[in-house]
C-alpha positions as CSV (number, residue, x, y, z in Angstrom):
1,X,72.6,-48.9,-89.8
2,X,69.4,-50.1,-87.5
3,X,66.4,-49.3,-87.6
4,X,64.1,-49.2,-84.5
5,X,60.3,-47.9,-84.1
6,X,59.5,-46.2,-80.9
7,X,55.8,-46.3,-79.8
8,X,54.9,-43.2,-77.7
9,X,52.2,-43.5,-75.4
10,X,52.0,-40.3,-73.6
11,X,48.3,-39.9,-72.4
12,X,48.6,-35.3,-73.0
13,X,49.7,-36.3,-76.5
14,X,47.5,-38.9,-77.8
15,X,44.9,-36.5,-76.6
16,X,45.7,-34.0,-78.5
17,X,46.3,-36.4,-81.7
18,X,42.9,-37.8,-81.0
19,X,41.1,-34.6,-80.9
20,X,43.2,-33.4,-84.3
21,X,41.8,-36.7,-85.6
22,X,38.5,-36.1,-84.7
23,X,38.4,-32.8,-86.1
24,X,39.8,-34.2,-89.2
25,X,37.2,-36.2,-89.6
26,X,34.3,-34.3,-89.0
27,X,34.9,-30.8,-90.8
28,X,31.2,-29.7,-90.9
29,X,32.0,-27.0,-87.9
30,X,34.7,-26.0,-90.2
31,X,33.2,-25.6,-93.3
32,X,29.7,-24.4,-92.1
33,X,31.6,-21.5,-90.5
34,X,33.4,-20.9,-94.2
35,X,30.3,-20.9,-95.5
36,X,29.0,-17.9,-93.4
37,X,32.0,-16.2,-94.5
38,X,32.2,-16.9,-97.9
39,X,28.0,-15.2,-97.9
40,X,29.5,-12.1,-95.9
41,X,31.9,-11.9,-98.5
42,X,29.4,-12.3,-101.5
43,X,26.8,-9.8,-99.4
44,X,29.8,-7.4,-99.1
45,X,30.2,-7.4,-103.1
46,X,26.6,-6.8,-103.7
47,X,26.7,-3.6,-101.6
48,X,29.5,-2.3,-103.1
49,X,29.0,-3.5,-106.5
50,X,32.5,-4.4,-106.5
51,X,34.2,-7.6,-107.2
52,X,35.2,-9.8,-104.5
53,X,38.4,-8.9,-106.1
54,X,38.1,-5.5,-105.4
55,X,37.3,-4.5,-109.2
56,X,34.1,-2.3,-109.7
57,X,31.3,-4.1,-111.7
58,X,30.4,-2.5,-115.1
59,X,27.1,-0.1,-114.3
60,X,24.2,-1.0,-115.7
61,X,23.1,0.5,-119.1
62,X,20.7,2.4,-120.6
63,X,18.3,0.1,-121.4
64,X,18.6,-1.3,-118.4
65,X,18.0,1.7,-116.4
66,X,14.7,2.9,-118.8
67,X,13.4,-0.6,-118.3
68,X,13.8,0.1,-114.2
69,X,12.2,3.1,-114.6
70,X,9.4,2.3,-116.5
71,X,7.9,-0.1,-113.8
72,X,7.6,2.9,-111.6
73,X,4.7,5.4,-112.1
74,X,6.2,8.9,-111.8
75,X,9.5,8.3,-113.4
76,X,8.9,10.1,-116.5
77,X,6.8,13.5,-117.1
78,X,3.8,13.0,-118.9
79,X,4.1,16.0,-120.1
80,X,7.5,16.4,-121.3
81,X,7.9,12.5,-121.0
82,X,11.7,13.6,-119.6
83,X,12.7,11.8,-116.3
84,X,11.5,13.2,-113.6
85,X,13.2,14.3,-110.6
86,X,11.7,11.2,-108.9
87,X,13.2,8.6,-111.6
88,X,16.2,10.6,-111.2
89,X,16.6,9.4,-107.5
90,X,15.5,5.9,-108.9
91,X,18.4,6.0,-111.3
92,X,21.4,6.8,-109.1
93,X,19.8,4.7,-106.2
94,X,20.1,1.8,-109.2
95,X,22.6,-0.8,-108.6
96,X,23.7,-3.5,-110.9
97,X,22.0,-6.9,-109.8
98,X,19.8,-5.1,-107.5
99,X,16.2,-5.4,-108.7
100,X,13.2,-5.0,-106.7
101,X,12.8,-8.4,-105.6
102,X,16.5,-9.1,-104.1
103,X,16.2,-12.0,-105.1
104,X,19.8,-12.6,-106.0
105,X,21.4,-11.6,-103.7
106,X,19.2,-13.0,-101.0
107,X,18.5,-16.3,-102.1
108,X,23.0,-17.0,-102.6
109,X,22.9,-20.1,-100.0
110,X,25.6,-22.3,-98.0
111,X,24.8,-25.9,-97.9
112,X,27.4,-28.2,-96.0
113,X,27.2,-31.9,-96.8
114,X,29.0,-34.5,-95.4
115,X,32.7,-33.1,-95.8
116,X,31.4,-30.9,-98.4
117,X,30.1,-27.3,-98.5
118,X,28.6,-26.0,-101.6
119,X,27.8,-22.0,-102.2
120,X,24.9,-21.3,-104.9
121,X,22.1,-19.6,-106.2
122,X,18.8,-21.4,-107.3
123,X,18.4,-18.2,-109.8
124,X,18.9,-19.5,-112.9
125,X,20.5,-16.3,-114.0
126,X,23.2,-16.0,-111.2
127,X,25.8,-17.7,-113.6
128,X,25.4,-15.5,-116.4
129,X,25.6,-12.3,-114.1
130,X,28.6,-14.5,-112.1
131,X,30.8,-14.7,-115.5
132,X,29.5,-13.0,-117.9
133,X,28.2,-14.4,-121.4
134,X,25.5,-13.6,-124.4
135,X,21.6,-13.9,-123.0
136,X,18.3,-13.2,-124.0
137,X,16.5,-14.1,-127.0
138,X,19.0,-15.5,-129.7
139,X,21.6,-14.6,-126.8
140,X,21.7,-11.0,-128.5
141,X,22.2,-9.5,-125.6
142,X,26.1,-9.5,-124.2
143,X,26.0,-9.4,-119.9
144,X,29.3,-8.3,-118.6
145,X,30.5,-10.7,-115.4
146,X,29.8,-8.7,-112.2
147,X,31.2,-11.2,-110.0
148,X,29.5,-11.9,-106.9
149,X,30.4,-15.6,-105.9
150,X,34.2,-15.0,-104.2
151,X,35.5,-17.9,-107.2
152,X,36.5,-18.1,-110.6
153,X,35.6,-20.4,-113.3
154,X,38.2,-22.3,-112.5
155,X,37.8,-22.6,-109.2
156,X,40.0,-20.4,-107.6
157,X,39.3,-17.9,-104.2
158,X,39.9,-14.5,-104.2
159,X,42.1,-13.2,-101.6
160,X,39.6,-12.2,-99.2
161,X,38.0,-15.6,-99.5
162,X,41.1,-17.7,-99.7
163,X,42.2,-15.6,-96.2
164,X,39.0,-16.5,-94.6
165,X,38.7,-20.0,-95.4
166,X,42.8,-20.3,-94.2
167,X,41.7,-18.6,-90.9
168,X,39.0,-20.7,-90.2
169,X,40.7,-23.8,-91.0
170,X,44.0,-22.7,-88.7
171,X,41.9,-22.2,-86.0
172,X,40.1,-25.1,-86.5
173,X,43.0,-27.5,-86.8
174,X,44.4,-25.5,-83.6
């Protein structure tokens, strides 16, 4: 048996094998259009308080609702130092990893380097809301995960995610 090599050189082609080369190299397009729809996704899960997996977070608890209320004059009766109908709205209007500030959920960036996009929070507490864990002083107090971030600990998408990214990245190799 022979063996031959055949060098192509049609000019529609090599175009085409150029501009998939190109756009091989320099995925920043790519990923910085993942990145918005990773944050859609993570945005989406903080208005629904629902996992990017489509599993409802844990609600917040009791302690965590009096402490809400209590930075808010006109929660409680003085009187009868019951809720009042005022911190009754409060509570139901109460989301978990929604404080006053927003600052979780508004501060989740998209940072494309080079060939690589990272997703994050500069709140040092976004982790331990992300996945869950013992905080507070002497880590007495046990967090459930409410996760936000559309990825496990180990790295994986959820569907929604994983569909997005494969979207982009068909049309991009396209």
């Amino acid at each position: 048996m022979n063996a031959f090599d055949v060098t192509i050189r049609d000019a529609a082609a090599q175009a085409v094998l150029d501009q998939l080369a190109q756009r091989a190299t320099n995925l920043r397009p790519a990923l910085l259009e993942i990145g918005e729809d990773i944050l859609a996704i993570t945005k989406g899960a903080f208005a629904t308080s629902t996992s990017p997996w489509g599993e409802r977070w844990a609600p917040n608890t009791e302690a965590t609702i009096l402490a809400h209320l209590a930075k808010f004059s006109g929660s409680y009766s003085k009187r009868t130092g019951r809720i009042t109908a005022t911190g009754s709205r409060r509570t139901i209007n109460k989301k978990p990893l929604i404080g006053e500030t927003r600052s979780l959920v508004g501060d989740i960036y998209s940072r494309v380097d080079g060939n690589t996009l990272t997703i994050g929070s500069p709140m040092v507490y976004a982790a331990i809301h992300q996945f869950g864990g013992r905080a507070g002083r002497g880590k007495k107090v046990e967090i459930p995960a409410r996760p936000f971030l559309p990825a496990n600990d180990a790295g994986g998408l959820a569907r929604v995610a994983q569909a997005a990214v494969m979207d982009v990245l068909e049309r991009y190799l396209k």
